[in-house]
C-alpha positions, -999 to +999 in steps of 0.1 A: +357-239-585+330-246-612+315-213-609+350-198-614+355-222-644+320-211-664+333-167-657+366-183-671+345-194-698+360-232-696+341-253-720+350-284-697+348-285-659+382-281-642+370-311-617+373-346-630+360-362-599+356-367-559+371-387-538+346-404-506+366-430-487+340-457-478+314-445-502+299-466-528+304-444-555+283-431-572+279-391-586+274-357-571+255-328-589+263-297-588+256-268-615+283-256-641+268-226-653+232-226-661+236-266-669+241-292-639+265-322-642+274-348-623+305-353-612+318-393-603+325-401-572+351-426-560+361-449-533+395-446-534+426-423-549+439-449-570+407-458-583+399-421-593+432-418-608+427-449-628+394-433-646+408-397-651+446-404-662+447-366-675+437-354-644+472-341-625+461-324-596+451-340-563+435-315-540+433-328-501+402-318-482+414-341-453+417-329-419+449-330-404+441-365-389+445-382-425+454-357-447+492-372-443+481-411-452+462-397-484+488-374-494+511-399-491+488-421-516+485-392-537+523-387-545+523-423-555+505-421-582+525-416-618+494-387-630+496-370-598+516-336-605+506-317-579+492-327-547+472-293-522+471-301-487+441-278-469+444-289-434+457-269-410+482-284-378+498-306-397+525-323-372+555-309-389+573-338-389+543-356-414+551-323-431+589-333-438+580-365-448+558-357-472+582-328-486+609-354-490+587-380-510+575-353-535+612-338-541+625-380-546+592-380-570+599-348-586+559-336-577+551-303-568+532-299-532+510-265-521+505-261-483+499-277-456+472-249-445+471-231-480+440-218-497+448-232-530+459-211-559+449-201-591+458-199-629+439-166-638+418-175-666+421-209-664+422-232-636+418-225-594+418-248-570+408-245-531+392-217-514+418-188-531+403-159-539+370-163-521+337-152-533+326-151-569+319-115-563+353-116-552+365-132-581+349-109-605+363-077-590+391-089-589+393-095-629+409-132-621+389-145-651+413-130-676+450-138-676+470-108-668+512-103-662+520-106-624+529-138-611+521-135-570+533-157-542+522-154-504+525-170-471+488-162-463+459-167-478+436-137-460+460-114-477+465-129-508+429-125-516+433-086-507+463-088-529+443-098-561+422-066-554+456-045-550+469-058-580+436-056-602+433-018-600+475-011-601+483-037-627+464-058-658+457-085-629+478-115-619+488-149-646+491-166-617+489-166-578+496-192-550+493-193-515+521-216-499+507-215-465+516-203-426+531-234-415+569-236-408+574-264-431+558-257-463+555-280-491+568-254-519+584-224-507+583-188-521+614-191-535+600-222-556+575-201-571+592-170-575+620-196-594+590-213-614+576-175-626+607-164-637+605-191-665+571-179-673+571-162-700+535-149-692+547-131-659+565-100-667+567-092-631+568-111-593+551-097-565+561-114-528+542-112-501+561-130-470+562-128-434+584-129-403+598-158-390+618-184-412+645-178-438+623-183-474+627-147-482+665-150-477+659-174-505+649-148-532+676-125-522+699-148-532+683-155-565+682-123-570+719-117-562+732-144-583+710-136-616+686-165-613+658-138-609+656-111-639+625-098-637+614-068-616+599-085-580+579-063-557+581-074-523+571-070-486+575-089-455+545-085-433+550-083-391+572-053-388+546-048-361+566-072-335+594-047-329+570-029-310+563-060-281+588-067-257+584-105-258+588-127-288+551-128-303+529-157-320+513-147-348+485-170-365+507-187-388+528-218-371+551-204-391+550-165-380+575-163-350+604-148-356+635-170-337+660-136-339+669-109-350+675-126-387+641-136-386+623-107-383+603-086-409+626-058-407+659-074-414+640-096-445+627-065-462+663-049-459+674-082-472+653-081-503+658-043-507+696-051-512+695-077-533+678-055-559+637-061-546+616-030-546+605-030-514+581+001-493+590+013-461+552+006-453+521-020-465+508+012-470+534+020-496+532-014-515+502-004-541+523+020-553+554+005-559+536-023-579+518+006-597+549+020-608+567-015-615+539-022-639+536+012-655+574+014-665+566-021-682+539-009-703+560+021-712+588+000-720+566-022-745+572-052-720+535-054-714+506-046-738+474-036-719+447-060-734+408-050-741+387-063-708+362-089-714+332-091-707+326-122-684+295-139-688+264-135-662+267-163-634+234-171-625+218-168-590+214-202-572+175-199-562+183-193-526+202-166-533+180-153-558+147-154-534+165-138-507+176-112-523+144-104-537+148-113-574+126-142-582+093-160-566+078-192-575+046-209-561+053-230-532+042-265-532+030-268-503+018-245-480+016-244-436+001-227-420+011-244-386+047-248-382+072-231-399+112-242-399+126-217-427+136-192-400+162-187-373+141-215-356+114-235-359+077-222-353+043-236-342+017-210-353+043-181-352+059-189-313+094-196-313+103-233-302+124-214-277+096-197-263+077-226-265+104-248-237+117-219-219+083-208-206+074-244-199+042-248-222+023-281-215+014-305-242-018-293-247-005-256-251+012-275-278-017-290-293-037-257-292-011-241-314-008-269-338-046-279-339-063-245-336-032-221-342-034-199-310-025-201-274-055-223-253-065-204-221-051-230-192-079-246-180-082-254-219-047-269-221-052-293-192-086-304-206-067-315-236-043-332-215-071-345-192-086-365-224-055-373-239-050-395-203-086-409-201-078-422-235-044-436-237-048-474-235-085-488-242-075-526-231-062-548-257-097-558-268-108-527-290-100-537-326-073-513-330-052-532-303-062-568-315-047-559-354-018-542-338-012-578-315-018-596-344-001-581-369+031-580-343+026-619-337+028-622-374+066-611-369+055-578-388+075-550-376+069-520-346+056-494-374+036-524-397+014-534-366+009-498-353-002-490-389-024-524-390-044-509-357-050-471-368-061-484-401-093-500-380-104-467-367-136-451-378-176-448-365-171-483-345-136-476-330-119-437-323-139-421-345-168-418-325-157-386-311-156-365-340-188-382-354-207-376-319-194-339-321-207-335-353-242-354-346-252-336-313-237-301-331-259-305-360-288-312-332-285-285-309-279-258-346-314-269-355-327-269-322-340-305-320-353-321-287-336-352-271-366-371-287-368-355-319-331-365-324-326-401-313-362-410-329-346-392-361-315-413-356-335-442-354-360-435-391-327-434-409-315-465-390-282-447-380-270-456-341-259-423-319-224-419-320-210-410-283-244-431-271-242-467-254-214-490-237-209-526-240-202-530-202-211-499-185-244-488-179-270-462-155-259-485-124-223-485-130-211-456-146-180-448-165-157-430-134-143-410-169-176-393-177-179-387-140-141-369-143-149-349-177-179-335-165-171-324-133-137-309-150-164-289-169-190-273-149-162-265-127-135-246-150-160-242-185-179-208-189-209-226-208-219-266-210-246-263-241-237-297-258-231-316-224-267-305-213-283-314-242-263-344-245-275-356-210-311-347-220-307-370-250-292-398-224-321-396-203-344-401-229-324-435-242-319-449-210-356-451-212-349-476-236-320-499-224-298-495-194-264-492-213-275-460-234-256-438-212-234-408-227-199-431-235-166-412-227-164-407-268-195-389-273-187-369-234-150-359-251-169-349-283-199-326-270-172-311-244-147-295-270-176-280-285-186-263-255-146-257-247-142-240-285-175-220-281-169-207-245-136-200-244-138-166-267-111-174-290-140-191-319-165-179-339-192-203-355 
């Protein structure tokens, strides 16, 4: 609706505000134009009435659940004009209801199950005439001399593009709606345009079932209707099934013979309507209608304007190709912009249907490629070996702490990683890094741990509080039979061992910990496995 208003060239917006039952208010942004606004949002009808006392039109979004109750709130209040009911499967007898309070109120109501309607030029509300592109073909941001009235609203936005290249464009078009019991009929409208002075000619477009179009015959017949109205009844089509068919519209069942497409269009034909013998047929008889108008000086064909520019929304302009702008930030890991979401360029799909373990998983998120197995369940091995270290480690005795503090689930959790560095779960990277920068410049075990020692620096991955030579750590036992069995080459573990053997020289409980076994292990897992280069 606001991008119709700025190729209408409005100077205000056509929406005074929105209506969120339960909200707290508040405003909504959206773009009018090149400039955004905001548009007030409000908890209830009679509050947003109360703020925008100029503001005539109520249009219902509601489902058919509640768009009765809020109708019926609607038609109470003294601004309300004009109330547009949406929702579809209405229960007709909410329908009658709500047609009775606005004829008591003298207030105007469009559907139930109507697009909208629009004021060409000017003012549109709903869905009516679909896309902006739409819109803009169909010239519906200049006023022009047909005054158009239809059941459906599918058609009716074809109808703006039969009428744009056969006439100068419609003043004004509604869409009642398909139900059986619409709020305004076609006969209303085609009424209302007659005092228009705008409209210069009525264009119909009903459909079978119901007695509306019986309406405008007899307005026609009796005078009330001057102007030249172009009409067809759409469903001709049922005469051909044996059975009485349903068409979409609640509305669109014909009950007899009376009913029917057939017998309306002969209806309208007698009454003085200029009616085709096909759909087919119906560009050209409004063709005609108008060009007899123009010749008789009844309509004066203006100069087209030029409507301004609407600008791209950035979405729109990036997929089509039009713009770019630097991103932010950038991943190179996962990637959620598509159909689905990625890890390093394999579908999520892929990823559960063809069972992928957790450390698959991590192998695409850490190193951005697919692990060979044994790989994946070594990751999964230490990921196990290292779940729960015993609530003694610092980590644990912040996080017990902190939770006996009455600090929350996530505040404790964070009060535990924060401890972690050389002393606690950091010792595996730093161990990886130590015995990696060893091995590159070809150190012996002693060379390195009596290094270690000169700069007064302990040997991450090195020592144990409790275990020791005598009673070894069952998880180094696990990680390094796991490795000489499934790993193409040990490097770092054998030189790690040859720098245990020299410390255990020293004190009993220098043995290679299950931090510094982990760290010297996925160094000979990343260098092995052919996927890494140094």
């Amino acid at each position: 609706m606001l991008d119709f208003d700025n190729v209408s060239q409005r100077d205000t917006p056509s929406v005074a505000g929105l209506i969120h039952p339960g909200s707290d208010g508040g405003f909504y942004k959206a773009f009018f134009g090149f400039k955004e606004l905001v548009i007030p949002v409000y908890n209830s009808i009679s509050e947003a009435c109360a703020s925008n006392p100029n503001a005539d039109v109520f249009l219902n979004f509601a489902s058919h659940r509640s768009a009765y109750g809020s109708s019926v709130k609607a038609l109470a209040e003294k601004s309300i004009k004009t109330v547009v009911i949406i929702a579809e499967g209405m229960p007709e007898n909410e329908a009658r209801s709500l047609i009775s309070i606005a004829k008591k109120n003298n207030k105007v109501i469009i559907g139930p199950a109507t697009v909208g309607g629009i004021l060409a030029g000017g003012f549109k509300i709903g869905n009516t005439a679909g896309t902006i592109d739409n819109i803009l073909a169909c010239k519906l941001y200049r006023s022009g001399s047909v005054g158009f009235v239809s059941k459906s609203g599918g058609l009716s936005n074809e109808m703006y593009n039969v009428l744009s290249r056969n006439t100068d464009g419609i003043y004004e078009g509604i869409a009642i709606g398909g139900d059986a019991f619409p709020g305004s009929t076609l006969t209303d409208h085609a009424l209302r345009f007659e005092h228009l002075p705008e409209v210069k000619m009525i264009v119909v477009l009903g459909e079978l079932g119901g007695w509306d179009e019986y309406g405008i015959a007899d307005a026609l017949k009796r005078g009330q209707i001057t102007k030249p109205v172009c009409a067809w009844v759409s469903g001709t089509v049922a005469t051909i099934f044996p059975t009485e068919v349903q068409f979409g519209h609640a509305g669109a069942k014909s009950g007899g013979d009376a009913e029917s497409a057939a017998a309306k269009n002969s209806a309208l034909r007698a009454a003085g309507a200029l009616v085709p013998q096909s759909f087919e047929e119906f560009a050209k008889i409004i063709g005609d209608t108008y060009a007899r108008l123009v010749r008789g000086g009844l309509v004066k064909p203006v100069e087209e304007p030029t409507p301004p520019e609407l600008p791209l929304d950035f979405k729109t302009a990036v997929k089509a190709g039009k713009v770019r702008k630097p991103t932010s930030i950038i991943s190179t890991i996962c990637d959620d912009r598509g159909d689905e979401l990625t890890y390093a360029g394999v579908p999520i799909s892929e990823i559960c249907h063809e069972e992928y373990v957790v450390g698959d998983v991590i192998g695409l998120l850490w190193f951005k490629r697919k692990l060979p197995p044994y790989a994946s369940r070594f990751i999964e091995m230490c990921l196990k070996l290292v779940a729960d270290h015993g609530p003694c480690v610092s980590g644990a005795h912040n996080t017990i702490v902190a939770a006996r503090a009455g600090k929350d689930l996530v505040s404790s959790l964070v009060s535990g990683l924060l401890t972690i560095g050389p002393r606690f779960g950091g010792a595996i990277d730093d161990a990886a890094r130590s015995f990696k920068d060893a091995v590159d410049r070809k150190l012996t075990a002693e060379q390195f741990v009596e290094g270690m020692k000169a700069k007064g620096k302990r040997i991450p991955g090195i020592g144990h509080l409790i275990k020791s030579a005598d009673d070894i750590d069952k998880r180094v036992v696990i990680l390094k039979d796991y490795a000489k069995k499934h790993f193409t080459s040990s490097t770092y573990l054998e030189y790690a061992l040859e720098v245990e053997q020299y410390t255990l020289q020293k004190a009993n409980n220098l043995i290679l910990n299950v931090d510094g076994c982990i760290g010297v292990l996925f160094l000979d897992l990343l260098y092995s496995c052919g996927l890494f280069k140094k």
